[in-house]
C-alpha positions in Angstrom: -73.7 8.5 -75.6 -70.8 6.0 -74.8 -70.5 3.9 -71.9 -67.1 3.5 -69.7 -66.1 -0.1 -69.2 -65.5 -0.8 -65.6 -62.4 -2.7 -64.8 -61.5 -6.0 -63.2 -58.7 -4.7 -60.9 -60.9 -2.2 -58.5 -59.7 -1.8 -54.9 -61.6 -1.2 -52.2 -60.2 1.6 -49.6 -59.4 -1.1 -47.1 -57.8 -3.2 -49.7 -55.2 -0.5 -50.6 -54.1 0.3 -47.2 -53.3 -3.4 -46.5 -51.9 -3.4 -49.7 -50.1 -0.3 -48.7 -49.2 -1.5 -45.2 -47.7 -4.4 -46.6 -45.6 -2.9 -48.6 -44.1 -0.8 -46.3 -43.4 -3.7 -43.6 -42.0 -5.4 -46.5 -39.7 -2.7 -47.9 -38.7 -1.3 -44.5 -36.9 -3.1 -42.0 -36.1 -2.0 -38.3 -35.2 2.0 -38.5 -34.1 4.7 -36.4 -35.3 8.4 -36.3 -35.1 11.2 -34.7 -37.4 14.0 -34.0 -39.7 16.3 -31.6 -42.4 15.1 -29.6 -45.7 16.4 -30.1 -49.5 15.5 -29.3 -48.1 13.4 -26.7 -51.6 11.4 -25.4 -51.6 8.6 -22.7 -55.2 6.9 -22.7 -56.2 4.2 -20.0 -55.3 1.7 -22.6 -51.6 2.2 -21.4 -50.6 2.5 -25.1 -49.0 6.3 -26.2 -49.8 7.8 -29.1 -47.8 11.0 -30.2 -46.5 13.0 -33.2 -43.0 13.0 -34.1 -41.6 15.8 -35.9 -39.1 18.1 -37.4 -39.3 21.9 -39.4 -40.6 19.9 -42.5 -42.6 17.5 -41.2 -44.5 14.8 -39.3 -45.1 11.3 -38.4 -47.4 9.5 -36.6 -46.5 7.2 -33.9 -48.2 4.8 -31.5 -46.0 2.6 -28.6 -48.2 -0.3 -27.3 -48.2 -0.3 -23.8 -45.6 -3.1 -23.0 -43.2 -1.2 -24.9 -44.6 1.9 -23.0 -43.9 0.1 -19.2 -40.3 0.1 -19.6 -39.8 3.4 -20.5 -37.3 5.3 -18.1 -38.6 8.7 -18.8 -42.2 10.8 -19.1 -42.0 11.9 -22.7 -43.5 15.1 -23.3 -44.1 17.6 -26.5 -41.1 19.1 -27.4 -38.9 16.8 -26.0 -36.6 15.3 -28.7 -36.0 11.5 -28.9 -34.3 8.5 -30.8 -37.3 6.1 -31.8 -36.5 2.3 -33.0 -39.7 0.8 -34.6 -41.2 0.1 -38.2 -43.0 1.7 -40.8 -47.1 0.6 -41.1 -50.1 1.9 -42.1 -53.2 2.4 -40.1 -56.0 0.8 -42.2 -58.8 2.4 -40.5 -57.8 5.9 -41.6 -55.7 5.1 -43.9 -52.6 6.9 -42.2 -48.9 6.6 -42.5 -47.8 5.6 -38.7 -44.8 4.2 -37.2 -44.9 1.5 -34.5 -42.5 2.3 -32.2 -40.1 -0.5 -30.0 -37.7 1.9 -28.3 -37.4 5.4 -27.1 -34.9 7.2 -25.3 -33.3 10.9 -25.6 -31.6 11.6 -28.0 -28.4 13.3 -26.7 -28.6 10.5 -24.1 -28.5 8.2 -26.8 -25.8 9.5 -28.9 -23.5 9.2 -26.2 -24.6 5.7 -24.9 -24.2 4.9 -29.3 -20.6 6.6 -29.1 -19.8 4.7 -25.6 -20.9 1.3 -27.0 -18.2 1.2 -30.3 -15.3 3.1 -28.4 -16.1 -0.1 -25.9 -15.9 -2.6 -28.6 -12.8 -1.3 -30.3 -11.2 -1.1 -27.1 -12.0 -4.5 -25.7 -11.0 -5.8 -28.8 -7.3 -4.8 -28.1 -7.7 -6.5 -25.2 -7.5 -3.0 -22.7 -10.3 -4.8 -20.4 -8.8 -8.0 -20.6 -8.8 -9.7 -17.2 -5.2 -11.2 -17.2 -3.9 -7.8 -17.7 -5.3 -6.3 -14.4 -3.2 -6.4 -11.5 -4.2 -7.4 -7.5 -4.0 -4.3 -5.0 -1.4 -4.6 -2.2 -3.3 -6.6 0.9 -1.9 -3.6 3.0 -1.3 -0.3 1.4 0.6 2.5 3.4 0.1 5.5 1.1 -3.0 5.8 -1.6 -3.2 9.0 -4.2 -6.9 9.9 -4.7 -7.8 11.6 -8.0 -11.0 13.0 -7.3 -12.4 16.6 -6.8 -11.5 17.8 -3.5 -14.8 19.3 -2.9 -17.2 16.4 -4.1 -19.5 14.5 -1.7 -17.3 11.5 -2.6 -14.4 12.4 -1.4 -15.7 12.9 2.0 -17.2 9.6 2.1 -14.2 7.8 1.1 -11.9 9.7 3.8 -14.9 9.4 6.4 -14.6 5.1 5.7 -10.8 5.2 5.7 -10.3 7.3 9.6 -12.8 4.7 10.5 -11.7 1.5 9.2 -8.0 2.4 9.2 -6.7 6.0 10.5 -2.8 4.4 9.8 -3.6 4.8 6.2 -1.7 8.0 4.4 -3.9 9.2 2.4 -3.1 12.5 -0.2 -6.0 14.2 -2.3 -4.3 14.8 -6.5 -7.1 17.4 -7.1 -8.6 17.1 -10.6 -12.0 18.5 -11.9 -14.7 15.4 -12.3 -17.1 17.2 -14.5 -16.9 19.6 -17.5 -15.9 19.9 -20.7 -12.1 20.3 -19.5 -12.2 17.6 -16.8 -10.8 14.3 -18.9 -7.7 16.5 -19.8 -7.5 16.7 -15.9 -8.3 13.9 -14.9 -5.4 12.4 -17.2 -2.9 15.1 -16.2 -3.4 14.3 -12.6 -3.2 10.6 -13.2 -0.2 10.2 -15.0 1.3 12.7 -12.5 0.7 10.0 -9.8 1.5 7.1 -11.7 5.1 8.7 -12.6 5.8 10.4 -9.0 6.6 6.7 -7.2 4.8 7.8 -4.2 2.0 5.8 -3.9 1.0 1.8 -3.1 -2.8 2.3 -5.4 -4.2 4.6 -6.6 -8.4 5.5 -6.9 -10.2 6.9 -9.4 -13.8 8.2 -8.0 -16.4 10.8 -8.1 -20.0 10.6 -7.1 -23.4 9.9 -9.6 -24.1 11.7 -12.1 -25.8 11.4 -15.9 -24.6 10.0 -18.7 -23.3 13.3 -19.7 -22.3 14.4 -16.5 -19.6 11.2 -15.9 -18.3 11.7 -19.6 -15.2 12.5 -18.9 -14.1 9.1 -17.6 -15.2 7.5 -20.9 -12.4 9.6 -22.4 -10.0 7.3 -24.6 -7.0 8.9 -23.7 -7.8 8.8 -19.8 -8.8 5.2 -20.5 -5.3 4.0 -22.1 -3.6 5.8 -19.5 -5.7 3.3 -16.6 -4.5 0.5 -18.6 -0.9 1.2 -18.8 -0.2 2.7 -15.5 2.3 0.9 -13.1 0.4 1.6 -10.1 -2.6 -0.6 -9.7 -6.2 1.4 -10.1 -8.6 1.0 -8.5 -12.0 3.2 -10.1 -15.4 3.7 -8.1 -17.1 6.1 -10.5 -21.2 6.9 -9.9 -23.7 4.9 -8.5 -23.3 1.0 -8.7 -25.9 1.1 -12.0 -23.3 4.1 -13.6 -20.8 2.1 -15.5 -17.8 4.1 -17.8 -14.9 2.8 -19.5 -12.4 3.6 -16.8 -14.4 1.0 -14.8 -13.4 -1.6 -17.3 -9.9 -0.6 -17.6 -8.9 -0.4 -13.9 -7.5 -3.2 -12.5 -10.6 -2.9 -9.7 -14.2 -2.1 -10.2 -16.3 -0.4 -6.8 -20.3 0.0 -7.1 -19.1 3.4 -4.9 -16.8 5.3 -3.7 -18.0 4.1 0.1 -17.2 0.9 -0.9 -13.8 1.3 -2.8 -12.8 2.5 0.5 -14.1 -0.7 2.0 -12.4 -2.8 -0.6 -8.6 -0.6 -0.4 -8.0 -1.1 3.4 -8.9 -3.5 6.5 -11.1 -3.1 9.3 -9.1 -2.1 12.7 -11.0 -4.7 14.8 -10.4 -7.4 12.2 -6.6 -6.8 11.5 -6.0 -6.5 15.4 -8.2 -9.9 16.0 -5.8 -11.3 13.1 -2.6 -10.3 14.5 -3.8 -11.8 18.2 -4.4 -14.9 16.4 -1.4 -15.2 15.2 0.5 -13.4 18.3 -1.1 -17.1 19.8 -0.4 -19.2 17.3 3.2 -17.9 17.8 3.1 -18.4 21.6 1.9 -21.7 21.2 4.6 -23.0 18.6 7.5 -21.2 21.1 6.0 -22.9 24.0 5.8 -26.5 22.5 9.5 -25.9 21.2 10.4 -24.3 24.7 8.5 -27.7 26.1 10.3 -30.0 23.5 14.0 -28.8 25.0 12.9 -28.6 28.8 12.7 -32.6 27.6 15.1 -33.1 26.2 17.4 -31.7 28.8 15.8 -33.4 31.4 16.3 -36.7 29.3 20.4 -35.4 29.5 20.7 -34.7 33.1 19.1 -38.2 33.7 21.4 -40.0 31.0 24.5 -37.9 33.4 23.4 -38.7 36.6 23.2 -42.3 35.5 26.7 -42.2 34.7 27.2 -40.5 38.0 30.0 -37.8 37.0 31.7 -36.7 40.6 31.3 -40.5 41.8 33.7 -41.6 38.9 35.9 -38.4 39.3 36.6 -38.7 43.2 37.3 -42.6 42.3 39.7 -41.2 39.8 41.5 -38.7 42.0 41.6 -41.6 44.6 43.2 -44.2 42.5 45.7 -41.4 41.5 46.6 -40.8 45.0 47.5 -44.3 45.5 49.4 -44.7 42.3 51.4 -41.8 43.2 51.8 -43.5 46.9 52.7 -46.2 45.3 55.0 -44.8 43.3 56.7 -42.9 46.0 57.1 -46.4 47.4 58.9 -48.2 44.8 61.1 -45.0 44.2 62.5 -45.7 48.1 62.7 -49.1 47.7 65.1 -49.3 45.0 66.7 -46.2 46.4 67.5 -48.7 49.5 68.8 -51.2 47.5 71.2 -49.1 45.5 72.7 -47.5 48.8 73.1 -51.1 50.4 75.0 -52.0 47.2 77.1 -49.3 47.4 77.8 -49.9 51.3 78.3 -53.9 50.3 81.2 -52.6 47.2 82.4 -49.9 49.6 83.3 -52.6 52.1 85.1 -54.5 49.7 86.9 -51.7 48.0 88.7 -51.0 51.7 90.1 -54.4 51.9 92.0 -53.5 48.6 95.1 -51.1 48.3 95.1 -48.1 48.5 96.0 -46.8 45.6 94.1 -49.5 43.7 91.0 -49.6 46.2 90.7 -45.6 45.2 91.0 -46.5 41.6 88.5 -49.2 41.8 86.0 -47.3 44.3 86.4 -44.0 41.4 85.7 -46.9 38.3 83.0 -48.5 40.4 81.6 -45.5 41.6 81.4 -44.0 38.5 79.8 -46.9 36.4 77.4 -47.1 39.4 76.5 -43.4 39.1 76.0 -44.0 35.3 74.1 -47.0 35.4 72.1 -45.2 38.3 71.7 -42.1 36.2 70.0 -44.4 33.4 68.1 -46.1 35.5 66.7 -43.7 36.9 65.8 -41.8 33.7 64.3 -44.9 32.2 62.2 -45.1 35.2 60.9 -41.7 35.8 59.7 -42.2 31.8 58.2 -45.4 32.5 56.2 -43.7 35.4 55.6 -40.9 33.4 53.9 -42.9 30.8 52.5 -44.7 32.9 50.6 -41.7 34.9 50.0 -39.8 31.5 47.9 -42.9 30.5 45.9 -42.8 33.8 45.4 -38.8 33.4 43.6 -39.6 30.2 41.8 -42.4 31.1 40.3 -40.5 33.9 40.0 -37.0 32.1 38.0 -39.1 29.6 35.3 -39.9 32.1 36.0 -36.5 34.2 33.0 -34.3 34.4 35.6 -31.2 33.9 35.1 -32.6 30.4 31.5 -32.2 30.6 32.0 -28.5 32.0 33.9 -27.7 29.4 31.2 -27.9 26.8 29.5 -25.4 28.8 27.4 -27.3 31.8 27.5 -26.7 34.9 27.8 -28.1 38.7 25.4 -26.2 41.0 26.2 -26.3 45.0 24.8 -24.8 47.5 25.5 -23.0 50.7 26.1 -26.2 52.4 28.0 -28.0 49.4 25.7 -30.6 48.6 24.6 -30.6 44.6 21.6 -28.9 43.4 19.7 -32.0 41.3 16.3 -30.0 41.3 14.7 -26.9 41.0 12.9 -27.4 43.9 15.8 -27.9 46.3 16.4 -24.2 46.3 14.8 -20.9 47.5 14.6 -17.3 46.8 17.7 -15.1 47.6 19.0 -18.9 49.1 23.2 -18.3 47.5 24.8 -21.2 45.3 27.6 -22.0 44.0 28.6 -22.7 40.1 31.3 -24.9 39.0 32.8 -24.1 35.7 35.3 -24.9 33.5 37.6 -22.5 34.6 36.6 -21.9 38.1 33.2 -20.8 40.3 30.6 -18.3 40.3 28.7 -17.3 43.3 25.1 -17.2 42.4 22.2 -15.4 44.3 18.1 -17.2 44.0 15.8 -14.7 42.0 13.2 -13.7 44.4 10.5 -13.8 41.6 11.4 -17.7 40.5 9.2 -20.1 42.1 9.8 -24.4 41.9 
């Protein structure tokens, strides 16, 4: 009888399932799979340990309780799931496990998988880009809603609006938020909006809802359209943890639909506390300008009074009454002489002829009519000059001047000049002195000095 030889190389159990746990860390990296829940056990440990499964098999899985805190979910058998973790081996049975990272649902995670790379690809043609958005008008006076007209949003958003601004037009563009049809919708009833011409902004908005349930706004179409409309957009879609697409691509982001209303219009008390501030800053820049020219004209009537306007007319009028007495005067005087030159050749004509004391009074008369005549002519134009020359010196320091560029002398009932507003009274009657004549004038009763 033979004996066997035993060889070198014998493993113990626990020395082929490290062996065997090694080499699946090593020749697995970080995997995905997907399956049904099953055995699902919580101990006080805090770790979970559960099956996962399909029709052909199963694997077992363990999540260490720091993975375990942050899940957002109870999972539970027969609830199917995404798991992210690695391949081991658990040496102290010798089992196949798989250490689990991450769980989540899986149609939940599909979709957030699908949202993720239609969000790359379409921030990588620069559709989110912040220099494309556009600002909303400070004041908008008509605003298109696309919304369901029978969602909770819709109400809150019109309730904040009366509120915070009743002047605001506001017109519902109906569109299911929720469905399998609802992104065709929703883009129907946005581009109708966009293209009509009819409104200032437009907002985008429904209230929370699942991943699944707000789907429709991650639509690429609906998305494209945000981005290239010519109204601005404004989108407050969810809860202010829900995020889609259309968020990104409007040119304004709300957490909700409470507060997009917020954002889109003022408060009534603050716009009508604005517009009294300014109604005072106006008041106050009129006044200081009104102030400014009641100084300036003050300055002017005391620059006129020191040139004292009626003192140098009446000294004007009288100067012109004595040149013209004066003139008067001479005129008579050299009248006389003339006629007692004529009387003196007169008297010597009679002692002549008569024939030749007729024909000598006729020359003489005549040449002393001529030379009279020119005389006289060249006089009168010498006076005229001469009185011309004293009209414009005193119209050029007349205060008729003065009225003519629109001032005026005020009198009243007695004649004396009205310097002051406090000379007068209510219903007391004045007098105006214009350019062209006077105006009776009548005291308001409500003016006071």
């Amino acid at each position: 009888m033979s004996s066997l030889a035993i060889p070198r190389n014998v493993l113990t159990p626990s020395q082929l399932a490290t062996l065997a746990r090694d080499l699946l860390e090593g020749s697995f990296p970080l995997i995905w799979v997907e399956g049904e829940l099953g055995g699902v056990s919580r101990p006080a440990s805090g770790h979970l340990y559960f099956n996962l499964k399909d029709a052909r098999a199963q694997l077992r899985c363990a999540m260490w309780r720091q993975q375990a805190l942050r899940l957002r979910f109870a999972p539970r058998d027969g609830m199917q799931v995404l798991l992210r973790g690695r391949l081991t081996v658990y040496e102290a049975r010798g089992d196949m496990q798989l250490s689990v990272e991450h769980m989540e649902e899986a149609g939940e995670g599909a979709l957030q998988r699908a949202f993720e790379e239609l969000k790359t690809r379409l921030a990588a043609e620069g559709l989110f880009a912040a220099e494309r958005k556009r600002s909303l008008p400070r004041f908008i006076r008509r605003l298109g809603i696309v919304t369901s007209p029978s969602g909770a949003a819709i109400r809150d958003v019109l309730h904040v609006l009366q509120r915070r601004f009743p002047l605001l037009d506001v017109e519902i563009v109906p569109s299911p938020v929720q469905g399998a049809a609802a992104a065709t919708q929703l883009l129907r009833a946005l581009q109708w909006a966009d293209a009509s011409g009819r409104y200032d902004a437009l907002l985008l908005t429904r209230g929370g809802g699942s991943l699944e349930d707000l789907w429709c706004f991650n639509d690429e179409a609906l998305v494209r359209a945000i981005a290239a409309a010519r109204t601005p957009v404004m989108a407050a879609i969810g809860h202010e943890i829900d995020t889609t697409l259309a968020d990104f691509a409007a040119d304004l982001r709300a957490p909700t639909p409470s507060a997009a209303a917020e954002l889109l219009v003022p408060e009534r008390g603050e716009l009508a506390a604005s517009l009294l501030a300014q109604a005072t800053r106006l008041h106050t820049a009129m006044q200081r300008r009104i102030d400014a020219g009641a100084q300036r004209t003050d300055r002017d009537w005391l620059r006129l009074q020191a040139q004292r306007p009626h003192a140098r007319l009446e000294r004007g009028a009288a100067r012109l009454e004595d040149l013209q007495r004066r003139l008067d005067t001479q005129r008579g005087i050299h009248l006389q002489a003339r006629r007692e030159r004529l009387r003196t050749i007169a008297a010597r004509l009679r002692a002549l002829p008569p024939q030749r004391l007729l024909d000598a009074r006729s020359e003489r008369v005549g040449r002393a009519f001529d030379a009279l005549r020119r005389g006289q002519a060249l006089l009168d134009e010498r006076r005229r000059l001469h009185l011309l020359g004293l009209a414009r010196a005193l119209e050029a320091v007349s205060p008729l001047a003065t009225l003519q560029r629109g001032f005026a002398i005020l009198r009243d009932d007695a004649g004396q000049i009205v310097r002051r507003a406090q000379q007068v009274r209510p219903e007391q009657r004045l007098s105006a002195r214009l350019s062209d004549g006077e105006l009776a004038l009548r005291v308001d009763s409500t003016a006071s000095g």
